[in-house]
N, C-alpha and C positions, 0 to 999 in steps of 0.2 A: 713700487719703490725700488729703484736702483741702488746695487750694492756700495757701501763708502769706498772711497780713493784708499788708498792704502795709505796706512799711518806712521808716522816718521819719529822712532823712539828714540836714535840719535841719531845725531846729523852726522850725513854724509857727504858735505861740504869739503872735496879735498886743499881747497884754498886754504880755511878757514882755520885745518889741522895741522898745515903745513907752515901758516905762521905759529900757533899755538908751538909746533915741534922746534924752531930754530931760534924761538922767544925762550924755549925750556934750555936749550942748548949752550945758546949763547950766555944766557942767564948763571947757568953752572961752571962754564971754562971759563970767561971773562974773557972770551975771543969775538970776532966778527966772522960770520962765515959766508962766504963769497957763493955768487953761483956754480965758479967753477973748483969750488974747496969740494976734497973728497967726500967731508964730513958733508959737505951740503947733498951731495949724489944718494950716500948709505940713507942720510935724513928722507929724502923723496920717496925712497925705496920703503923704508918703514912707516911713511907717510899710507904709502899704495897700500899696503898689506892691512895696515888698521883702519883703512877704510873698504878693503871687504868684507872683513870682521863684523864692521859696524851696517852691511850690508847684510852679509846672515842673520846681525842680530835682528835686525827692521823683519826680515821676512820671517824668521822664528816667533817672534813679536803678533806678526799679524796671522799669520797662521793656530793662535793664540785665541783668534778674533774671529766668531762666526762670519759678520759680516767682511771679512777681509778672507777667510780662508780657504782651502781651493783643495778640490777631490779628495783624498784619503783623509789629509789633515780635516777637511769639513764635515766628511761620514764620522768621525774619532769624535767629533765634537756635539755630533748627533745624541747620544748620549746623557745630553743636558735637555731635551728635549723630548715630550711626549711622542714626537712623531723620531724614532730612535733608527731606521734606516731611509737611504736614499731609496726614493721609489724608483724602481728598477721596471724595463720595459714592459710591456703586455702583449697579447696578441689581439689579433681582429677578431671578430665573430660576425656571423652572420647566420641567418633561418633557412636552409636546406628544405626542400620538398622533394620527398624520396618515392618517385611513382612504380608501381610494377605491371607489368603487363594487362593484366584482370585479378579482379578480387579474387582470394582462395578463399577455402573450405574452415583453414587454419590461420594460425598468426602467423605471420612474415617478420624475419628476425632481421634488422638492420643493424649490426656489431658496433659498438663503439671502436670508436679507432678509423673507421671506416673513411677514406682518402676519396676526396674529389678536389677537382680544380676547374681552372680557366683552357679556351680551347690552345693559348698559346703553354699552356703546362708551368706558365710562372712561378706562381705560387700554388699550394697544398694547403686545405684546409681537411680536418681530421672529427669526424663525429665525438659527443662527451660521453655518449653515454646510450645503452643498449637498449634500442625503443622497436618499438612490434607494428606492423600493419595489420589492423584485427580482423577478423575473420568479416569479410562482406565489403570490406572496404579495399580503394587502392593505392592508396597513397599514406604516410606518416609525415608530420613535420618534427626537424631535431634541429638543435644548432650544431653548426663545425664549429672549430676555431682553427686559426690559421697555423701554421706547424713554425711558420718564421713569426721571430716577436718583433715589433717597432708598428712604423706609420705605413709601412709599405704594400700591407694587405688590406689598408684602406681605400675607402673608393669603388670599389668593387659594382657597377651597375648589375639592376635586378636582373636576373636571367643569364649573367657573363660567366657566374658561376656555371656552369654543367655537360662537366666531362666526370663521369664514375671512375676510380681507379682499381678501386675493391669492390669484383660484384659480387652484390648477395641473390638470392632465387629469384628470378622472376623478376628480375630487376626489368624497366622498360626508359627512364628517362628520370635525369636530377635538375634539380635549379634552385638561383640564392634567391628567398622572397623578400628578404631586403638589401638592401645597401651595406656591403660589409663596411665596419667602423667599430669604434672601443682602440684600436693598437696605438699604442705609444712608448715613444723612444723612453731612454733612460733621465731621470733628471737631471737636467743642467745644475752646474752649481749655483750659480742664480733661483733656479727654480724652486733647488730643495732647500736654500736661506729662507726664502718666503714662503714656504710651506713648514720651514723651522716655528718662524715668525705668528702664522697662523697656529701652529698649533697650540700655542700658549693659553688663547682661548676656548682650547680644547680641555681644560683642565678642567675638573668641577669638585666641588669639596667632599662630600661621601656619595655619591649618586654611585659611579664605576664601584664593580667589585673593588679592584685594585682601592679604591677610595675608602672604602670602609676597613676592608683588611690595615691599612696604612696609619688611617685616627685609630683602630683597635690596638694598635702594637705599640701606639707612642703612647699607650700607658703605664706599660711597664715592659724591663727587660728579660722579666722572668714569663712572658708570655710568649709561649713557644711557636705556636699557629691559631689561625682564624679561619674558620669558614665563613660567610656571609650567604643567604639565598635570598630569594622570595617567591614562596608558594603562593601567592595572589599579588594582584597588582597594588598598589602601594603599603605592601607589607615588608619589613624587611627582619628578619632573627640572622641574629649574629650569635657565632659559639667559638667559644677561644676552649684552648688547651694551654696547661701550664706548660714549664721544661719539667717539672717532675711526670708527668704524663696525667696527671688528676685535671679536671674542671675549675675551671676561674672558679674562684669560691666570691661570696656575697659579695665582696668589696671592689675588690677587682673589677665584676660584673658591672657594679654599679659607675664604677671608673670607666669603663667603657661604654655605658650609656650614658654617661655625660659628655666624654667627646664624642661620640658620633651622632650624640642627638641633640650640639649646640645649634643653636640658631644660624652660626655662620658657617654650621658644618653640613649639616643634614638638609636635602633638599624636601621642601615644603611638603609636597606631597607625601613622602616617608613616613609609616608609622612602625619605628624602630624599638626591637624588644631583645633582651640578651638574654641566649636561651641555655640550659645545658646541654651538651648532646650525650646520646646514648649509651651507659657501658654495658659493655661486653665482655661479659668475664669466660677466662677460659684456666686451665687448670697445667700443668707442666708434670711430668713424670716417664723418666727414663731410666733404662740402666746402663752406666757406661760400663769400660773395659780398659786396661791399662797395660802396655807392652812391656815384656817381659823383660827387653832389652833397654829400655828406658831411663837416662842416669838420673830421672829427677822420683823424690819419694813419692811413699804413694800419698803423703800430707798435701807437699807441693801441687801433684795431680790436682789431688780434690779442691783445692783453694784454686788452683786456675779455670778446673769445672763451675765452680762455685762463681766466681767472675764472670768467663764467658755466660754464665744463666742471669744473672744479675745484670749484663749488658743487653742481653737480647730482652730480656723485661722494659729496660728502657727505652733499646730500640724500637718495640712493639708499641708502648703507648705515646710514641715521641711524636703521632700524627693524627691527625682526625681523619676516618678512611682508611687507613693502612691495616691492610688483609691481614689475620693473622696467617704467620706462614712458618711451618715448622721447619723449611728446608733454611729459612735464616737461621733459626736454632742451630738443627746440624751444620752446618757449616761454622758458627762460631764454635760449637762443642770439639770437633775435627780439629780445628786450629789450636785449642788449647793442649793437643798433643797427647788423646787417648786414641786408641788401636782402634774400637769398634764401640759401635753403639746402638742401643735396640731402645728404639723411643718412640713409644706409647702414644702419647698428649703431646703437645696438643695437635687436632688436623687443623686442615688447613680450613680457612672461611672467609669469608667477603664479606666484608664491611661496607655500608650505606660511608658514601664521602662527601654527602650536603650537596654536590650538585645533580642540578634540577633541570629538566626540559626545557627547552626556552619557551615564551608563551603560552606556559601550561600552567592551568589555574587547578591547586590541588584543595581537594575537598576537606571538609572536616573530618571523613573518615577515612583520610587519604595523608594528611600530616604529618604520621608518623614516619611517613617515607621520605619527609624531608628533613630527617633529624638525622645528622651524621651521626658516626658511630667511633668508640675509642675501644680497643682490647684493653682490660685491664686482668694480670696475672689473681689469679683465687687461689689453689693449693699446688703449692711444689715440690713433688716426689723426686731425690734424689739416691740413686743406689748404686754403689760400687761393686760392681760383681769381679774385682780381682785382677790378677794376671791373666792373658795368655800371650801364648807365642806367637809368630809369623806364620 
């Protein structure tokens, strides 16, 4: 499908505006105005002007308009669209056969990174990644990719590849076992409208993480995050957090198993369950210090200590996964403007964050690993241990 003609929001007919203008004109002085009256000359003139006007409007306009809009204004509008950047070039690849003299004793290391080309040195293709000649054998196959991105390191016939740039041990002889291909230029703006276009049908109702996270949140505004996994295949547990940092309670829960497990939301195979995740309770207790030099009292102090601890409470349970970490404590403590601080509780720990291996199927005595985890605050020791000086 070819992109539409560009669209005409107002007309830019200078005929059409120039009688409109001397129909206004004459219409208010109760004069005739000639072609060679001044007034007719300024009139042409302001005629010209609002119909460039009316020329940025049209292309502001269509620029508006996926199918009408053209490079940056069309990446901007990407946006509205599941597929959210222009797809940008790629390189070639092709399958390298790395020979060395005679088999050794040991592995033979072929470095990633490692440069070969063509006998005319055109292009550079660069190994991915660090693979071994193993003991008794003489050869390894790896892919290059090519160092330039676009179409240009396409084509490549078998064998045209092999010139070494980087030699490794024992190197004896390289070549491409197939046909370099894969590189392509950057999208056209044609290209990426109609990959705009398709991606629409890329949409699906809670299948994608993003998809369940999206029906979880539009049930309420006081649901702060979601995780979604699936430890087996058509299983799916979903765990929300409040913004209080606590667990969807009953209602809630159930609010979100109904939209994610309506019929036109939830794809068929899904067997969807809304789970709790894990607390983690940890304990808070330090003692601060207050500068001797300091104009505010020591009430004021302890009410901003008292705050910053009360904010890092929140910021602590404000995610599912988020490590407990005392060094955010200290630093909001610091900020509230005491001297020094000697602080106990909590250390630090790491938190399960619900995601999951890709195509790893967890056992019944293995599920609990797939249960995020929230820090929730248990006892808060706060102590004032006084002035000191600098």
């Amino acid at each position: 499908m070819s992109r539409n003609p560009e669209y005409q929001f107002v007309s830019t007919a200078t005929d059409e505006l120039l009688s409109l203008l001397i129909e206004g004109y004459e219409r208010i002085t109760g004069r005739t105005v000639h072609p060679a009256d001044p007034e007719r000359l300024f009139i042409d003139w302001a005629a010209a002007m609002i119909v460039q006007e009316r020329v940025k409007a049209n292309y502001i306009g269509n620029q508006n308009i996926p199918s009408r809009a053209e490079g940056e204004n069309l990446d901007g509008l990407g946006e509205l669209y599941p597929v959210q950047e222009r797809p940008r070039a790629t390189p070639s690849r092709t399958t390298m056969r790395m020979t060395i003299s005679e088999p050794q004793p040991s592995a033979i290391l072929v470095p990633a990174g490692t440069r070969v080309t063509d006998a005319g040195r055109t292009l550079y293709w660069e190994t991915e990644e660090n693979v071994y000649i193993r003991p008794g054998d003489s050869y390894v196959d790896v892919t290059a990719v090519c160092q330039t991105v676009g179409t240009s390191g396409n084509g490549y016939a078998i064998g045209q590849i092999d010139r070494l740039v980087d030699v490794f041990d024992y190197y004896l002889h390289c070549e491409n076992l197939t046909v370099s291909d894969g590189g392509s230029d950057d999208a056209t703006d044609d290209e990426y409208y109609e990959l705009m276009r398709a991606s629409m049908d890329s949409y699906s109702t809670a299948g994608p993480l993003g998809g369940y996270i999206y029906h979880a949140k539009r049930v309420s505004t006081e649901i702060e995050d979601v995780v979604p996994n699936s430890p087996a295949p058509g299983v799916v547990n979903i765990y929300a957090l409040m913004q209080d940092g606590t667990p969807a309670t009953e209602e809630v829960k159930r609010a979100i198993y109904d939209a994610c497990n309506a019929e036109e939301v939830r794809p068929l195979t899904d067997y969807v369950s809304v789970c709790d995740p894990e607390q983690v309770p940890y304990n808070i207790r330090f003692i601060y210090y207050i500068p001797d030099d300091t104009t505010k009292s020591a009430a004021a102090v302890q009410a901003d200590v008292q705050t910053a601890t009360d904010a890092f409470i929140a910021w602590q349970s404000g995610k599912l996964g988020r490590d407990i970490n005392p060094s955010k404590l200290y630093q909001m403590l610091m900020d509230a403007g005491i001297k020094r601080l000697e602080l106990q509780e909590p250390v630090f720990t790491v938190l399960r964050d619900g995601k999951l291996e890709l195509g790893r199927t967890y056992g019944p005595d293995e599920i609990e690993l797939t249960v995020p985890q929230v820090a929730v605050a248990a006892d808060v020791s706060i102590t004032n241990g006084g002035y000191e000086d600098e």
